[in-house]
C-alpha positions, -999 to +999 in steps of 0.1 A: +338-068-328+301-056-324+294-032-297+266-057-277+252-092-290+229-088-314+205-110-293+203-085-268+206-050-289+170-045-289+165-048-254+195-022-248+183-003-269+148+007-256+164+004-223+178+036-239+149+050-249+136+047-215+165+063-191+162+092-219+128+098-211+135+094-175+166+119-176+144+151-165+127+131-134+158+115-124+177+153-114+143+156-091+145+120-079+182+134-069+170+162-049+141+141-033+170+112-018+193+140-007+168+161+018+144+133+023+151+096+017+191+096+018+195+058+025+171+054-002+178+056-042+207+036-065+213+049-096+237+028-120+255+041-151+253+026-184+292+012-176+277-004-143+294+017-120+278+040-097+271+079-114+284+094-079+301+087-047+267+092-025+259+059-047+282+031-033+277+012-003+276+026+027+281+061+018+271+090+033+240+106+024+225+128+049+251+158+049+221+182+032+193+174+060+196+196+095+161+194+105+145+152+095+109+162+102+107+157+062+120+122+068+105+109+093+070+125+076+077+095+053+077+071+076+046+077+093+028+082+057+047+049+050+035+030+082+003+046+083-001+030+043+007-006+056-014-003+087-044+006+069-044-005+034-024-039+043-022-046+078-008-084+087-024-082+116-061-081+100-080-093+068-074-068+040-092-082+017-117-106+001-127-128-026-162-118-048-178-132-080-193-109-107-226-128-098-240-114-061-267-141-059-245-166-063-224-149-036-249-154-011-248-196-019-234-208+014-212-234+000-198-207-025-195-183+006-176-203+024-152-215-003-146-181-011-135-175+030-113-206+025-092-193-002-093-158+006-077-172+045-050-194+024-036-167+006-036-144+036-013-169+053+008-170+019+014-136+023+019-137+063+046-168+056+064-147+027+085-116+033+055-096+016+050-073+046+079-059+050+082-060+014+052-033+008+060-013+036+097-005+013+072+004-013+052+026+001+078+047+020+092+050-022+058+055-036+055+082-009+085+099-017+094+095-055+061+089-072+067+057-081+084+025-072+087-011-086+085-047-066+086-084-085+061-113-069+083-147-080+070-184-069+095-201-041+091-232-033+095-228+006+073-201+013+049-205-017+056-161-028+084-145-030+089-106-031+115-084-046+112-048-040+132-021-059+147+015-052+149+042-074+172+048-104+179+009-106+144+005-124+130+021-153+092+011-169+067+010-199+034+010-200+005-001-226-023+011-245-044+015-213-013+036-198-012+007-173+032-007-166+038-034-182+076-033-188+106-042-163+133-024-172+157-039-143+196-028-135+214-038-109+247-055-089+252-093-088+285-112-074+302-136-095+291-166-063+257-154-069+256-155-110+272-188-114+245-200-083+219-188-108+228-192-139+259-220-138+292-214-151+290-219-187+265-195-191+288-165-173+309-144-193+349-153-190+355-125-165+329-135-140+344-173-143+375-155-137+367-142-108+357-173-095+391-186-102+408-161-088+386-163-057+377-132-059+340-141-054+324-110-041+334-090-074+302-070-088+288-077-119+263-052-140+230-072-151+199-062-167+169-079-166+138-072-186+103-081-185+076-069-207+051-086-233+063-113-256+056-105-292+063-140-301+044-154-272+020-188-286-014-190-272-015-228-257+023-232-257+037-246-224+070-236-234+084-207-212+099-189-242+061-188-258+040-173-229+024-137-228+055-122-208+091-123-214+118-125-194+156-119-200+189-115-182+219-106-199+254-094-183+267-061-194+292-059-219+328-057-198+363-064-216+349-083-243+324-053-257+295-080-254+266-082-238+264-118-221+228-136-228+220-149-193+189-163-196+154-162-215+119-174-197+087-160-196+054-158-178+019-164-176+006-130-167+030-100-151+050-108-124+055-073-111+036-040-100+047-011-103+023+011-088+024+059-091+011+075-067-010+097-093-003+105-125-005+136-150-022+133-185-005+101-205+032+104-179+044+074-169+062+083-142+044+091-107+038+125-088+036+124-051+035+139-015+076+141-014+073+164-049+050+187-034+070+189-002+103+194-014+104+232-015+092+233+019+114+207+030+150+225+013+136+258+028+133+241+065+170+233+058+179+271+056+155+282+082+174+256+105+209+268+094+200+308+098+187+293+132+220+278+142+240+306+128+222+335+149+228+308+179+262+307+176+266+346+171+249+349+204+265+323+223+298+329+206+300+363+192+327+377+171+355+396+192+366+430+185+405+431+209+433+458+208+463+452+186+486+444+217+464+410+221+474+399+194+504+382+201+489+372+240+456+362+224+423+361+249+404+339+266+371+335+259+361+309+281+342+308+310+358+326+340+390+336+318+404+372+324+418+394+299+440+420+310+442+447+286+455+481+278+426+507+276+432+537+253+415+568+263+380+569+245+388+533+236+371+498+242+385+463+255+378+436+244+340+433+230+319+419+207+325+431+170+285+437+172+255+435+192+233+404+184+198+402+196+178+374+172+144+367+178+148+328+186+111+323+193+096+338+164+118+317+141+110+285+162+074+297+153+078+299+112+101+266+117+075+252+130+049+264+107+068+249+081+071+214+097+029+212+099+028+223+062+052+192+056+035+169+078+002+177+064+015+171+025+021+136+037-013+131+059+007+126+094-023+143+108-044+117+097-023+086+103-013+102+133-045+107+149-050+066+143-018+058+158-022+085+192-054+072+203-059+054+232-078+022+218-081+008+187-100+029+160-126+013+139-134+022+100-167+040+108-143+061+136-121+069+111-146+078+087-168+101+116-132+124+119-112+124+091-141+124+062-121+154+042-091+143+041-104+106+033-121+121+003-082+136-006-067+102-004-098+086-021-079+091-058-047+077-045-065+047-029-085+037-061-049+040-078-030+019-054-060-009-057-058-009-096-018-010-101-011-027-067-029-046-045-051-062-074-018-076-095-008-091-064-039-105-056-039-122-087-004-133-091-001-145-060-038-168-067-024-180-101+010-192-083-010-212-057-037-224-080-008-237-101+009-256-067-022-269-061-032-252-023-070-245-030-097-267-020-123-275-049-144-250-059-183-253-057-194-267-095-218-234-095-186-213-101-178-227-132-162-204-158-165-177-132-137-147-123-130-139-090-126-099-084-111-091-053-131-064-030-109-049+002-120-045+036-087-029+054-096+002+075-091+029+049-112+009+021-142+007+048-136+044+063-136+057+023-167+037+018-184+044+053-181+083+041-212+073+019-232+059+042-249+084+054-276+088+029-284+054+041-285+059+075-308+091+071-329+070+052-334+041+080-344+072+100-368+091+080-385+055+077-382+049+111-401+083+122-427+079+089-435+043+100-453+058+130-482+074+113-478+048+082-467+014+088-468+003+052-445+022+041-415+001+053-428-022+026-407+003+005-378-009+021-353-040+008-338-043+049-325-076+034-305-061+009-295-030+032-282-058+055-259-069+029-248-035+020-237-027+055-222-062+061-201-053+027-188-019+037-182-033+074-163-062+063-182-089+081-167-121+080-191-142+059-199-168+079-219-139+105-244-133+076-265-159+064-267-167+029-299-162+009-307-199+008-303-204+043-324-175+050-353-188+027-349-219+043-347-204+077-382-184+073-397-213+055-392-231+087-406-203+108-434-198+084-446-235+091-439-238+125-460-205+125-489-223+105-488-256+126-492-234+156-523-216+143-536-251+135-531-261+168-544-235+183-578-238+164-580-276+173-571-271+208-599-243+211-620-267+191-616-296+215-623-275+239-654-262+225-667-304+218-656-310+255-674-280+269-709-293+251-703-324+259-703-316+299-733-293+298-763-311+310-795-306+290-825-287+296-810-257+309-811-227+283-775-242+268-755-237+235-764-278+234-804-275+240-806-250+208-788-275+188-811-301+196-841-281+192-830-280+157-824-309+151-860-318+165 
């Protein structure tokens, strides 16, 4: 009997491949969920049992962590990600077009608003928010971390986040992921629910029988490009991505052929926080805090150890205690027998540890690891009495914005821009959009974000403009012309970009036009008014001077005679 069904063997096998290449990371993955994500991490053996008892359910992880600051570092990194890159409780984005003039269209504005609004309240509706702030506690902490965006029919998107060890990834030409390499527990209730009975292998139906529904299975489920996929096909066996579930092969030495769909463009991310050279897998704030995190660990344990030697020293007691014993508690008396020259009962050794100045390097050490994973920016957002705005942000924390620049143009690429888009093509497909304007026919939509840290990272740059509104400003008052030289128009624009201003505050270009033509002619009627009232004027005044004294009216007639 084969080893695995031949109909998955390939997918096993690079499956393989990958938890081979992963086998160096995954030792430092270990050491990452043991001092600072313990409730985090599940790693799976090839058998699908767990590869250690800190693995299963309900386990106890934390036994290697004294002091959490490393932990709860994390978790304001983690928070401090949601809040500013994808807060729910503001816009974080928008919808633009490659063209810009045809951005400023009203009717394209607008539609634009629409949409971008309907697929904020897809995401508010779904379980994406808590979703992403899982992922960015993992990214965070491990480098990298994995999440699936599926279609539901009752709240329009669905999302699906991973831990580490259960996943392991590909990526293409571009060194962008594009293979799911997915292991994990299902019950036999939920595999029939999913797949039906006749598809299960004999022991999961077995199970069932037995009622024994609440047995774990091992499943693996890949996704990656299709290499059969057919261009036009609306057959999900023939579109760009594949997907596959097969059961692990248990007392029959086969793999079980769940099921095989596919997609119309990736239904995953799987965003790094950076990445070296051509690795796949992520570096990250938790790597470059681990030593200091292991050594606070030791500095806390020499801590408590000099404690407890000074609170409770060891006792040095003649031999004739030894069958009375001694107290050691407070108020206790010991009666002893004193040898001449000789001690009673004493400490083995005197014990003076400088508590303070190990406090002081302890606490040293908890800044260094608060700083790798910018508490002391999020931090300063969070502490503040009111509400911080982007160009706030941006006025105090411009260094370390520029740090976290890199990471942010990362996390847009790999993250928030395949969500974006997955999450437009599944509600383009159930129909939720109004009609778009016929002028944006054939046109992509890129998305462009406005969340706090977006506008604070862009807001760094504006100063050049604002010292050139100034200089202007201060030449303009020995030279007026030369705010000719100015586009204020297009500056407006600029600002209202960086600023995320809602489009309907700014006028689009045709309504502007529109709105100066309007002003230009009232303008011009007004003149030509004026002139016809003065001119009246002018005809009633003449015609109200009598003749024959010196008038404007007695020279016209004199040449006329």
């Amino acid at each position: 009997m084969p080893e695995y069904d031949s109909k998955t063997k390939r997918y096993r096998d690079r499956l393989k491949q990958l938890e081979e290449q992963a086998s160096t990371i995954r030792q430092h993955w270990r050491d990452i969920q043991e001092y600072l994500m313990p409730r985090k991490g599940k790693f799976l053996s090839s058998t699908g049992g767990v590869e250690h008892d800190i693995d299963k359910e309900g386990a106890k992880r934390n036994e290697k962590i004294i002091n959490g600051i490393g932990t709860r570092a994390v978790r304001i990194l983690a928070a401090g990600m949601q809040g500013g890159l994808t807060s729910p409780s503001r816009p974080w984005f928008r919808l633009g077009l490659p063209d810009e003039d045809l951005m400023e269209y009203t009717p394209v504005k607008e539609w634009l608003h629409d949409t971008r609004n309907r697929m904020l309240a897809a995401l508010q509706r779904s379980n994406f928010y808590g979703s992403i702030h899982n992922l960015y506690g993992e990214l965070s902490a491990f480098g990298t971390n994995a999440m699936m965006i599926e279609e539901d029919l009752d709240t329009i998107v669905r999302f699906r986040p991973f831990t580490v060890g259960e996943f392991y990834g590909a990526q293409d030409s571009t060194y962008r992921p594009n293979a799911l390499y997915h292991r994990f527990l299902m019950t036999a209730r939920q595999m029939v629910r999913e797949f039906g009975r006749t598809k299960v292998s004999r022991p999961v139906r077995e199970a069932i029988e037995n009622n024994q529904l609440d047995t774990k299975f091992s499943v693996i489920r890949v996704i990656q490009p299709n290499s059969d996929s057919k261009p036009g096909s609306d057959l999900s066996e023939d579109l760009p991505f594949e997907s596959v579930w097969f059961e692990e092969k248990g007392r029959e030495g086969n793999d079980k052929l769940l099921r095989r769909s596919g997609y119309r463009q990736i239904p995953f991310v799987m965003p790094r926080w950076s990445v070296t050279a051509t690795n796949f897998w992520g570096d990250c704030p938790g790597m470059d805090a681990l030593g200091d995190v292991m050594m606070l660990q030791k500095m806390e344990s020499d801590k408590l150890m000099a404690l407890d030697k000074l609170v409770n020293p060891p006792m040095n007691a003649p031999t004739s205690m030894k069958k009375t014993g001694g107290s050691i508690v407070p108020g206790g008396v010991n009666y002893v027998d004193v040898t001449q020259g000789g001690q009673g009962f004493t400490p083995a050794y005197q014990i003076n540890p400088d508590i303070g100045s190990m406090a002081v390097e302890i606490r040293s050490v908890e800044q260094r690891i608060q700083s790798a994973f910018f508490n002391d920016l999020f931090l300063s957002i969070l502490q503040e009495d009111k509400r911080m705005t982007a160009t706030e942000v941006a006025e105090r924390h411009d260094e370390k914005l520029l740090m976290l620049g890199p990471v942010l143009e990362r996390l847009q690429a790999e993250l928030l821009d395949v969500i974006i888009d997955r999450v437009f093509d599944i509600m383009l497909n159930l129909d939720l959009f109004m009609p778009p304007p016929p002028e944006m026919s054939g046109m992509l939509l890129r998305p462009e974000y406005i969340s706090t840290l977006a506008q604070a990272q862009k807001l760094v740059g504006t100063n050049a403009m604002n010292n050139l509104i100034l200089t202007v400003t201060n030449m303009a008052q020995v030279n007026p012309e030369v705010v000719d030289k100015v586009d204020f128009d297009e500056m407006t624009d600029q600002y209202a970009d960086i600023l995320g201003t809602p489009p309907k505050v700014i006028r689009g270009d045709d309504e502007v036009e529109a709105i100066r033509a309007q002003r230009a002619q009232a303008q011009q009627a007004a003149v030509a008014q004026a002139q016809m009232d003065t001119a009246i004027g002018n005809a009633k005044a003449m015609s109200e001077t009598p003749l024959g004294q010196g008038s404007v009216l007695d020279s016209v007639m004199e040449g006329l005679g």
